[in-house]
C-alpha positions as CSV (number, residue, x, y, z in Angstrom):
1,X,-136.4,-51.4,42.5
2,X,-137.4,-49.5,45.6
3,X,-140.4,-51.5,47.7
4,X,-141.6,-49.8,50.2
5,X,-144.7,-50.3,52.8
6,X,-146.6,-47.2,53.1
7,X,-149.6,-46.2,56.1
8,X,-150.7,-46.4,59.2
9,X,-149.0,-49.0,61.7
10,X,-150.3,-52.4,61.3
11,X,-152.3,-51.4,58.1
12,X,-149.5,-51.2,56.0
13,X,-149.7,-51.6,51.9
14,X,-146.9,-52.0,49.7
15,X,-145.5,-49.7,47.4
16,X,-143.1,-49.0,44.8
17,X,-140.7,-45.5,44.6
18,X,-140.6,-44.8,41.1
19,X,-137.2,-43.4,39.3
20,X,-139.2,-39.9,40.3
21,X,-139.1,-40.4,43.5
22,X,-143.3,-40.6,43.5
23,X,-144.8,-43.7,45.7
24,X,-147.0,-45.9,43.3
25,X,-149.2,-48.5,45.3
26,X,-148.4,-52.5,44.5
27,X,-151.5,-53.7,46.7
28,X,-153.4,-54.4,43.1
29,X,-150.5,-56.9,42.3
30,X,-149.3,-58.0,46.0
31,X,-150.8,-58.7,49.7
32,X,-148.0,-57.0,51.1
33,X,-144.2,-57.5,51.3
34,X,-143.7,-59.6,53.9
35,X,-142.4,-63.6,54.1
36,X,-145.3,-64.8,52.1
37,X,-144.2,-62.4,49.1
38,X,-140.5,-61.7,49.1
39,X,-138.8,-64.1,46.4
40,X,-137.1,-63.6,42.9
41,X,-139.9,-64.5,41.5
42,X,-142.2,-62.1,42.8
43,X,-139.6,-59.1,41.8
44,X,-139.6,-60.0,38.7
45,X,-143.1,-59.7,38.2
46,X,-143.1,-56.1,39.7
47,X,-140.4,-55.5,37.5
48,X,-142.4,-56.0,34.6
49,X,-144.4,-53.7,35.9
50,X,-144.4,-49.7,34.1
51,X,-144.8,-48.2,36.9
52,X,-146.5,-45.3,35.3
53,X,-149.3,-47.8,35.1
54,X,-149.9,-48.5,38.8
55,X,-151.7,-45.7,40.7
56,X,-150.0,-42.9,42.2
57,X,-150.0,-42.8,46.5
58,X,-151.7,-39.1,47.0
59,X,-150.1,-36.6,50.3
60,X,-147.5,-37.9,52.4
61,X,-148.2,-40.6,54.3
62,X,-146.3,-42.1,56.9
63,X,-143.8,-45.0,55.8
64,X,-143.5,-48.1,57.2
65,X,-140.5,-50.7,58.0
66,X,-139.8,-51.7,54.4
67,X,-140.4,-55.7,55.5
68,X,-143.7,-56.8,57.0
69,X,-143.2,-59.5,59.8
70,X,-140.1,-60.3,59.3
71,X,-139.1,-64.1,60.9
72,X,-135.7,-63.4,62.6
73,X,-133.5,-59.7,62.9
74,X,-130.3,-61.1,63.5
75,X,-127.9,-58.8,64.3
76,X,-123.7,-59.0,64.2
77,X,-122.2,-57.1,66.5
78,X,-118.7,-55.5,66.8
79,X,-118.4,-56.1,62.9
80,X,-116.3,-53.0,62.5
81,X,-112.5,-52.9,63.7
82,X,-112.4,-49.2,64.7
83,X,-115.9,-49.5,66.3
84,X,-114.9,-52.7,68.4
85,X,-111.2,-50.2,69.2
86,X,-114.5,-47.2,70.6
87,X,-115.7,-49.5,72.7
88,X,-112.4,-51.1,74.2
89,X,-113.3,-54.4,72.7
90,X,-111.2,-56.9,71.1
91,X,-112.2,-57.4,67.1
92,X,-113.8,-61.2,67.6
93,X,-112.2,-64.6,65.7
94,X,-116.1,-65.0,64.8
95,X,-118.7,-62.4,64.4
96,X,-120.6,-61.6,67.3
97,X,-124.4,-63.3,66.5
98,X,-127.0,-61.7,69.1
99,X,-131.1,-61.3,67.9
100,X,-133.1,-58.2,68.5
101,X,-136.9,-58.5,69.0
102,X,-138.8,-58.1,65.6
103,X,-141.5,-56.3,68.2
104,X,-138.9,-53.9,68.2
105,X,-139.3,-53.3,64.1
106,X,-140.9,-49.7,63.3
107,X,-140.8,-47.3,60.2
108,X,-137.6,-44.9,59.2
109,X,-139.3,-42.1,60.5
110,X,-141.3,-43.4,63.8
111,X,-140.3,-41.6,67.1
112,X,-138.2,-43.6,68.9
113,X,-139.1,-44.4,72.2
114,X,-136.2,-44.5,75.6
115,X,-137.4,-47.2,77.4
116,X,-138.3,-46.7,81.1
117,X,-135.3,-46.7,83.3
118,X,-133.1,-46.2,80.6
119,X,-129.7,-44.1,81.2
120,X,-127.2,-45.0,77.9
121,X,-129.7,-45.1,74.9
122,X,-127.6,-45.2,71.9
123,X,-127.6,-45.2,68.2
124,X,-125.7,-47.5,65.2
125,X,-126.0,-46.6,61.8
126,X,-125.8,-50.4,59.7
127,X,-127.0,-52.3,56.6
128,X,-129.3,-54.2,56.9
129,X,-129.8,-57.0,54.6
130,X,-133.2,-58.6,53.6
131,X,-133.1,-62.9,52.8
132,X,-135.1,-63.7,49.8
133,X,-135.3,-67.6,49.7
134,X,-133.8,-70.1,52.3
135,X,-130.3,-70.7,53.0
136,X,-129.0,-73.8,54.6
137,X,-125.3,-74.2,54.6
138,X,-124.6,-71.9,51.8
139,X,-121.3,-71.5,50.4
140,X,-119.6,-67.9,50.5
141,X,-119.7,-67.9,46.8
142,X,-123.2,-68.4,46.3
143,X,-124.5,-66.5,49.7
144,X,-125.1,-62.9,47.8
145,X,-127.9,-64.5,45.4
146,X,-129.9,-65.5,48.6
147,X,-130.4,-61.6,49.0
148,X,-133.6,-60.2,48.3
149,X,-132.1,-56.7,48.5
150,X,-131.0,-54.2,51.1
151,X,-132.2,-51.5,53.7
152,X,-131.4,-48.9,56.3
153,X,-131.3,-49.9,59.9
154,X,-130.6,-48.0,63.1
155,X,-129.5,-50.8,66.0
156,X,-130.5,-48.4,68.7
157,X,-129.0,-49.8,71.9
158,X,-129.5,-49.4,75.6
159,X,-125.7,-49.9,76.6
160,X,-126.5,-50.5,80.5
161,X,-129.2,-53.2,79.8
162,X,-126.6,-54.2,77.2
163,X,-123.6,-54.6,78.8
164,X,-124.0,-53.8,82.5
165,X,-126.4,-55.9,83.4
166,X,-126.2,-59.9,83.6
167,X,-127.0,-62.4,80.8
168,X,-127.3,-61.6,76.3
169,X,-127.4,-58.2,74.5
170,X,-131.3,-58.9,73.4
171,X,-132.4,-57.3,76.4
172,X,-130.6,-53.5,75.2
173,X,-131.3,-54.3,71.4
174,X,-134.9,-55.2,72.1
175,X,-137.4,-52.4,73.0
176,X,-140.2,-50.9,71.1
177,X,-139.1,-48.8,68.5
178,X,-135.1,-50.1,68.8
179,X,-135.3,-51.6,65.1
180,X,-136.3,-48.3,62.0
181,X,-135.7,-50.1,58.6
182,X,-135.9,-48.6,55.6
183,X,-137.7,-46.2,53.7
184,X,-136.7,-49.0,51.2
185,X,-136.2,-52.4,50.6
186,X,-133.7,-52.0,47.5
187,X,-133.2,-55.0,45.3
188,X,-130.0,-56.5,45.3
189,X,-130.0,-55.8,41.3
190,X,-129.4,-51.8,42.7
191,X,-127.2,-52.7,44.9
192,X,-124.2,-54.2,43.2
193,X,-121.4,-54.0,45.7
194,X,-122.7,-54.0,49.3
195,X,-119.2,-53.5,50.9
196,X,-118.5,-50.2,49.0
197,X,-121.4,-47.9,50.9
198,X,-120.8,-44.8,52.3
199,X,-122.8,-44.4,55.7
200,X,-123.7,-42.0,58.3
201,X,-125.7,-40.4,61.1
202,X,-126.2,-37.0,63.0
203,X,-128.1,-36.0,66.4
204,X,-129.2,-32.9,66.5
205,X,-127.7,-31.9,63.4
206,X,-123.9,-33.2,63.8
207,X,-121.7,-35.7,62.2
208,X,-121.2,-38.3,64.6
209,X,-120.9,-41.5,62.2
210,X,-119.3,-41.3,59.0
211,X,-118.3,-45.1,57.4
212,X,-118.4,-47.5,54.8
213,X,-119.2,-50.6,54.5
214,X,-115.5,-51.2,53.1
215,X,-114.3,-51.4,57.1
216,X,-116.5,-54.5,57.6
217,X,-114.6,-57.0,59.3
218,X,-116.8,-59.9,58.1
219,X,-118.6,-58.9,54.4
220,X,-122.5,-59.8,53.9
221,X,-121.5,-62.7,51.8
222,X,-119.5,-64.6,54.9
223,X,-121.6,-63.4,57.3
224,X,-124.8,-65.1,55.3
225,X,-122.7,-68.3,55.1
226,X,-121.8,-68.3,58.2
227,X,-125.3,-67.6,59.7
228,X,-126.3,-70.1,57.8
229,X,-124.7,-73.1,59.3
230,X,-126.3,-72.6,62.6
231,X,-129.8,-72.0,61.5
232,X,-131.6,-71.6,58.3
233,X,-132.0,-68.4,57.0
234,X,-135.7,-67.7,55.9
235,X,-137.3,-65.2,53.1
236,X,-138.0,-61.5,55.0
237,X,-135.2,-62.5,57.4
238,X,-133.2,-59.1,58.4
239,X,-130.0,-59.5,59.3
240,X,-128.2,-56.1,60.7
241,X,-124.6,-56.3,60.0
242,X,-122.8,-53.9,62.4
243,X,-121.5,-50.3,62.5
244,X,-118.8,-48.3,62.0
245,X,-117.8,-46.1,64.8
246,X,-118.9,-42.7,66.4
247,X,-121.8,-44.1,68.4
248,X,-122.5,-42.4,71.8
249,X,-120.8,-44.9,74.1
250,X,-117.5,-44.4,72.1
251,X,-117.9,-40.2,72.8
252,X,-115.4,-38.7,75.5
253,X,-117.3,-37.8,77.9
254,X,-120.0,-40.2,76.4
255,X,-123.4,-38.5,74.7
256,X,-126.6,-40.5,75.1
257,X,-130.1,-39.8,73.8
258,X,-132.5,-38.0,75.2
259,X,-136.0,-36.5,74.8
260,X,-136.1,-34.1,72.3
261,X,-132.9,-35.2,70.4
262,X,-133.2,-35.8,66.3
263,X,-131.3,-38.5,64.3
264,X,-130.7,-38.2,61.2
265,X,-128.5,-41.4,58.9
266,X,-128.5,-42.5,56.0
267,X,-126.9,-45.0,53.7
268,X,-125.6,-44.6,49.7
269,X,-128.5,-45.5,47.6
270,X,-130.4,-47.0,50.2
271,X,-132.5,-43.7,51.2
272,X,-132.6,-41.9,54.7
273,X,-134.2,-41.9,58.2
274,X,-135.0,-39.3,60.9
275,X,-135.9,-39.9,63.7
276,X,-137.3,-37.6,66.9
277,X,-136.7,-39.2,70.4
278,X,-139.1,-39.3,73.0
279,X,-139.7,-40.7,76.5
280,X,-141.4,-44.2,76.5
């Protein structure tokens, strides 16, 4: 299935994309999809569902990030071998673990906002991955059946606050707007390989990332695993597992945002984003 949250910001309902591509609203069968509502069990009631019976979302309203209030965006950095080469960085024994804000969560098609005193906004295509019931020291074997399904992310960065000032990456993962998931939250049923997606992005209409999930240096199963032997992983949990290369810090001479520019990305099966950037 295809979830989705549909509306304006912070009045959000939850939808489904039928196999038509037409948005059907789920707010007669759930609150919203968010923590209290993402488990196997609740799928599987939707799935039951025809959804020619649930009522069909008129116009084109504006969607939403594909989880509600999520708990934790945990992001892996340097998760890609040719990325970590772009960026003159060695490929780590252990993944990178940094967190961006969940403040920072907005909708696939939002503007995206450059933060005040900003000079190297970037952009990182990834998959994200959605948790859909606690893990707690889960084996690698078992990690892929704590996945409620998967989404689109864009881990926009500020590379100065990231890198060139003192102290953690949160501070250039973090700002409003730095976090578009979806359109959709795909169910891991849809999904049955995550480490064979093709993935890209353009600005302003050219090719700058083109990857697959293959390259991953650490696949969503360990990286789950991992995770979760330093914290427990909760349902609505994102976590944003890297990106291949091409991003504007690894350009020569180096290409940053800026007012006016458009992004573009997508990810096989997993819908796509644009996004126009603006001046915050």
């Amino acid at each position: 299935m295809k979830l989705l949250r549909y509306g304006p910001k912070g009045a959000e309902k939850p939808g489904l994309c039928d196999a038509g591509g037409v948005i059907r609203d789920l707010s007669g069968v759930i609150g919203d999809i968010d923590p209290t509502t993402i488990s196997d069990e609740t799928f599987a009631r939707i799935a039951a569902i025809d959804p020619e019976s649930l009522p069909v979302v008129s116009g084109d309203p504006r969607i939403g990030p594909c989880v509600g209030r999520p708990g934790k965006f945990i992001c892996i950095g340097l998760n890609y071998s040719d990325h970590a080469a772009e960026a003159g960085m060695e490929l780590p024994p252990e993944p990178i673990v940094f967190f961006k804000a969940t403040s920072a969560v907005c909708g696939p098609n939002d503007n995206i906002e450059i933060p005040r005193g900003s000079t190297k906004t970037d952009w990182e295509v990834e998959l994200g991955v959605v948790i859909g019931k606690q893990a707690k020291y889960v084996d690698e074997a078992d990690a892929l059946d704590y996945v409620a399904g998967y989404c689109l992310a864009n881990d926009i960065s500020e590379r100065a606050f990231q890198l060139e000032h003192s102290g953690q990456w949160v501070k250039g993962k973090s700002a409003d707007t730095f976090g578009p998931i979806g359109p959709w939250l795909v169910t891991r049923d849809e999904v049955p390989d995550p480490q064979n997606l093709a993935m890209w992005l353009d600005v302003n209409g050219k090719r700058y990332q083109d990857g697959s999930t293959k390259t991953m240096a650490y696949g969503v199963a360990f990286v789950i695993s991992y995770l979760s032997r330093f914290m427990s992983l909760q349902p609505g949990d994102i976590i944003s597992t890297g990106t291949p290369p091409g991003v504007g810090m690894g350009q020569n001479p180096q290409v940053f945002l800026k007012p006016g520019d458009v992004m573009e990305l997508g990810i096989d099966g997993l819908g796509a984003q644009r996004q126009s950037v603006i001046q915050g």
